[in-house]
C-alpha positions as CSV (number, residue, x, y, z in Angstrom):
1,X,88.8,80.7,51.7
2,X,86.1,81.0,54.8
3,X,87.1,83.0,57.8
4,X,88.8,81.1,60.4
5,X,87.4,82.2,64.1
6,X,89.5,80.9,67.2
7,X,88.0,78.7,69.3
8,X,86.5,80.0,72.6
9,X,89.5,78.7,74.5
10,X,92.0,80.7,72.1
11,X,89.6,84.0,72.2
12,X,89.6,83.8,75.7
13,X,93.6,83.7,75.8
14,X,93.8,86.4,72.9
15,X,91.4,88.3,75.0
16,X,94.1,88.3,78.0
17,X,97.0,88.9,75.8
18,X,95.2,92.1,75.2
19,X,94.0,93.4,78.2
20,X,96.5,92.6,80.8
21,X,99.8,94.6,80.9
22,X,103.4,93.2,81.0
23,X,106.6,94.0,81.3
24,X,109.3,94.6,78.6
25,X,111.3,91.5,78.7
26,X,114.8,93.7,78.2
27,X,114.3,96.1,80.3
28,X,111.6,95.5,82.6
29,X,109.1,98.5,82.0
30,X,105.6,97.8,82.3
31,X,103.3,97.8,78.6
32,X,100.2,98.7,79.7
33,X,97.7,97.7,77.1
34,X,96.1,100.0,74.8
35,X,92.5,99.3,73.6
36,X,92.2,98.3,69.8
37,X,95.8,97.4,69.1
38,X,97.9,94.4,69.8
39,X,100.2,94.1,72.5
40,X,103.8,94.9,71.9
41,X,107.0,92.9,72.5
42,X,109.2,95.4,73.3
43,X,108.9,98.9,75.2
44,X,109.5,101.6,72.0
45,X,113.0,102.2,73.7
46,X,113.6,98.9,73.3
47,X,112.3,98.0,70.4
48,X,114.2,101.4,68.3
49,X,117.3,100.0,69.8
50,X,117.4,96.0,68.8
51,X,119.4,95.2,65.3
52,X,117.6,95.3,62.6
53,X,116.9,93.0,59.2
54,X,118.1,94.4,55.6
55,X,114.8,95.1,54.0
56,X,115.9,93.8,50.8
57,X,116.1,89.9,51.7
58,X,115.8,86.7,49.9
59,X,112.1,85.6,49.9
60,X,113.0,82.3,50.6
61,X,115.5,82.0,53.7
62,X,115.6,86.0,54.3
63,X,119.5,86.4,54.0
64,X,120.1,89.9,52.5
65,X,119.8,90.3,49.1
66,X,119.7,92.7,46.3
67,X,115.9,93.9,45.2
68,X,114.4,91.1,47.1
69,X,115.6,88.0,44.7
70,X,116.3,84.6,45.6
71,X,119.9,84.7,47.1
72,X,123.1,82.8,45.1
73,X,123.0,79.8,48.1
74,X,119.1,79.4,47.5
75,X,119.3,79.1,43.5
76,X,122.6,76.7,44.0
77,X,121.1,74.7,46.9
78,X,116.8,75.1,46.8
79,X,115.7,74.3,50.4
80,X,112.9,72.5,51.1
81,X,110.6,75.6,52.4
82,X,109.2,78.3,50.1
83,X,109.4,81.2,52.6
84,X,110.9,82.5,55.4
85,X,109.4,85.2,57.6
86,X,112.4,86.3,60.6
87,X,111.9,88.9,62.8
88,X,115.7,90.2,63.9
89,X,119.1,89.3,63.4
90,X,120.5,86.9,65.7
91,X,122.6,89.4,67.5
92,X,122.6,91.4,71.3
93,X,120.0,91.6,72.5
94,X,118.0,89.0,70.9
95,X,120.4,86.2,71.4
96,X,120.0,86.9,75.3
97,X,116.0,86.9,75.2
98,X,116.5,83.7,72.8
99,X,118.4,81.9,75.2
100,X,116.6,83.1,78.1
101,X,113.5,81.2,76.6
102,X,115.7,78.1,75.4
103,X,117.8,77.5,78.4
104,X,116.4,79.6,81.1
105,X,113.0,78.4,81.3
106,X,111.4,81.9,80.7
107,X,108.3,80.9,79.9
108,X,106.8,84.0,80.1
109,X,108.9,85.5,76.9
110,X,107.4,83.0,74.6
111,X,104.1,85.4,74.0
112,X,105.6,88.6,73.7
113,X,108.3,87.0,70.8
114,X,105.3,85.1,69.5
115,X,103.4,88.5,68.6
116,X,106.3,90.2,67.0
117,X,106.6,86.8,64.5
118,X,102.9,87.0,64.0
119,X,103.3,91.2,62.8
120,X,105.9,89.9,60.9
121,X,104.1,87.1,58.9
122,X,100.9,88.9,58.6
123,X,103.1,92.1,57.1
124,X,102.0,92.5,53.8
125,X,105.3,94.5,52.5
126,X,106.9,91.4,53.5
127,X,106.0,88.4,51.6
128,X,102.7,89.6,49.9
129,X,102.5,86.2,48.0
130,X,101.9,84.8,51.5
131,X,99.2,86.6,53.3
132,X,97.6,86.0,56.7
133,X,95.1,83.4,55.1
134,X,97.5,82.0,53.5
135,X,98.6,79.1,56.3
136,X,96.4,76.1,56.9
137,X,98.2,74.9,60.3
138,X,100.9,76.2,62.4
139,X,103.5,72.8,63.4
140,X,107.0,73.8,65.9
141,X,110.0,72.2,64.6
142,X,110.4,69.0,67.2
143,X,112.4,68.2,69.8
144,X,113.6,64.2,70.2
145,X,111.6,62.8,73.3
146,X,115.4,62.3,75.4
147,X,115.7,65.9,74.8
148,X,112.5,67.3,75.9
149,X,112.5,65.1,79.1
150,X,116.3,66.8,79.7
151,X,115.0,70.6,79.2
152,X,111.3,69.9,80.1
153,X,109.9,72.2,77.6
154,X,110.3,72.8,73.7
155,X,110.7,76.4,73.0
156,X,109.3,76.3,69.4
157,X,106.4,74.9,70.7
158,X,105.9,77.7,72.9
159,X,106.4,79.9,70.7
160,X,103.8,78.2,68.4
161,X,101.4,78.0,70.5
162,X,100.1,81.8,70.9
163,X,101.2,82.3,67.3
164,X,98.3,79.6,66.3
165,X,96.2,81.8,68.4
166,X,97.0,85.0,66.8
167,X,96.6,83.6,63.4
168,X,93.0,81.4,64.0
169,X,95.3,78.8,62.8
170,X,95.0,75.6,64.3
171,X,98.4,74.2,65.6
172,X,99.4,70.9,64.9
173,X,102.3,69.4,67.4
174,X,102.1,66.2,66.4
175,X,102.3,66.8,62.6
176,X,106.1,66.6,62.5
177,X,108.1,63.7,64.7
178,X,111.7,64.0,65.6
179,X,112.8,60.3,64.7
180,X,116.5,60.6,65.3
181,X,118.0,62.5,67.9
182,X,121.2,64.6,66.7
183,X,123.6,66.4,68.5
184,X,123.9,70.2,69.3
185,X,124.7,72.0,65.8
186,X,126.2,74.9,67.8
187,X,129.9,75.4,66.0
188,X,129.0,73.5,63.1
189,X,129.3,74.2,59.4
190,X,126.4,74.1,56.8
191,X,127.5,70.4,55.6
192,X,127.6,69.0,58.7
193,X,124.4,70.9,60.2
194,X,122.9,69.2,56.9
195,X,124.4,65.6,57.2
196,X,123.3,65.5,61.0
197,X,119.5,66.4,60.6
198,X,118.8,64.8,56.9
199,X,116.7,61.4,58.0
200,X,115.9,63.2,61.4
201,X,112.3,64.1,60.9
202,X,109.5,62.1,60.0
203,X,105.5,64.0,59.2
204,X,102.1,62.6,59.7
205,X,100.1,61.5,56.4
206,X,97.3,63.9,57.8
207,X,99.6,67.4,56.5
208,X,99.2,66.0,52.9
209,X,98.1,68.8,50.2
210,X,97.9,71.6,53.2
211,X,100.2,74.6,53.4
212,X,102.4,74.7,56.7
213,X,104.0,77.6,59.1
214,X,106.7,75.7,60.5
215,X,108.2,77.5,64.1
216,X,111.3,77.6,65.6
217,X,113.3,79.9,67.7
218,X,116.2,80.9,65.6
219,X,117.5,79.4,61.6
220,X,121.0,79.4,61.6
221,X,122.3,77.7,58.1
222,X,118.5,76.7,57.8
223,X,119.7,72.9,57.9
224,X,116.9,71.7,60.7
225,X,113.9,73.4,58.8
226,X,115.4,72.4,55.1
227,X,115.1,68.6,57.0
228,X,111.6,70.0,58.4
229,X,110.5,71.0,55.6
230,X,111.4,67.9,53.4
231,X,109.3,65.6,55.6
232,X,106.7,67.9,54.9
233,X,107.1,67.2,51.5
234,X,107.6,63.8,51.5
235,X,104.2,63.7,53.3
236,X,102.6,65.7,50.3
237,X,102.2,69.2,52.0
238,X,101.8,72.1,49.5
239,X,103.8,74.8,50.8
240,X,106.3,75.5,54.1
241,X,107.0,78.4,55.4
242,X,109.3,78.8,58.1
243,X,108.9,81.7,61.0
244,X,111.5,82.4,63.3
245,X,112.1,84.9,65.9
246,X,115.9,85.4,64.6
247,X,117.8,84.8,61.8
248,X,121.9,84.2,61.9
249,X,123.3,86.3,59.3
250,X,126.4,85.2,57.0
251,X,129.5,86.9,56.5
């Protein structure tokens, strides 16, 4: 597979990510940047401190699981994607940063959570039957067009964005249409998160045989990128994987 090179625009962008310091988004202390290694997300404080992931997780919706194996739900009820690459647990603090970005307008949080994703999916201890080369496109899981005009904004999109960057990867936002608008999942079970999103999503003819990193903010029963990741299929992609900043755990 040849050597994808970002485009001046993205290496000029990467380029800034680097060298300009920011601030840890939890508690505020300034990151300068080091030469020769990638900006960080989180101050070390905070970053030792957040919740952490089992190791041992399913490989293909990253629940917990013994030795790495596909989980009991995943062998019962096979989701559409093939892998899932989450960075934390959908717990304090992450929720609040999460929320922050999705309701809050901070903008600015979207390239700091978009580097810890891309350490995650380039991780080879992680899924080393996906590596870094392994992605043809990067596509963020839709928002319906009444939606976006309400919040302004799609927060997987921003988050896909840099991630295309950091990954030479080109990003593809109009690969994946949200036909049907559904509403809020929050409180809902499985079922009914599955029921409400199942004809939702519609993809372009263009994703056809290519291997796809769908983004999103958070999977929760993994309902929206199982529906994702259908019309993906449907279209004749060859593989979807789903990247998320968080991941809702199950009792």
């Amino acid at each position: 597979m040849p050597i994808r090179l970002p485009s001046p625009r993205a290496a000029l962008e990467l380029l800034l990510d680097a060298v300009l310091p920011h601030d840890c988004p939890l508690c505020g202390a300034g990151l300068a940047a080091v030469p020769g290694k990638q900006p960080t997300a989180l101050c070390p404080g905070c970053q030792a401190d957040l919740p952490r992931l089992a190791e041992a997780r399913c490989p293909v919706c990253a629940m917990p699981a013994a030795d790495n194996q596909v989980c009991g739900d995943c062998l019962r009820h096979s989701p559409g994607f093939d892998t899932t690459f989450a960075v934390w647990p959908y717990a304090y603090p992450v929720n609040g940063l999460i929320q922050a970005l999705k309701y809050g307008g901070r903008l600015d949080l979207a390239t700091p959570l978009a580097h810890a994703l891309h350490d995650q999916v380039c991780h080879p201890a992680v899924q080393p039957r996906w590596p870094r080369s392994g992605w043809d496109v990067v596509v963020p899981v839709p928002l319906h067009g009444e939606r976006l005009r309400q919040r302004g904004y799609n927060q997987a999109q921003e988050l896909a964005r840099p991630l295309a960057r950091l990954l030479c990867c080109p990003l593809w936002d109009d690969a994946l249409h949200r036909v049907r608008a559904t509403p809020a999942q929050a409180g809902e079970s499985r079922e009914e998160r599955l029921k409400g999103v199942r004809t939702a999503f519609v993809a372009a003819e263009k994703v056809a045989e290519l291997r796809v990193l769908l983004v999103d903010d958070v999977m929760t029963t993994g309902a929206t990128a199982d529906a994702c990741a259908h019309a993906l299929k449907v279209a004749g992609v060859a593989a979807v994987g789903v990247a998320v900043v968080a991941r809702t755990l199950r009792d």
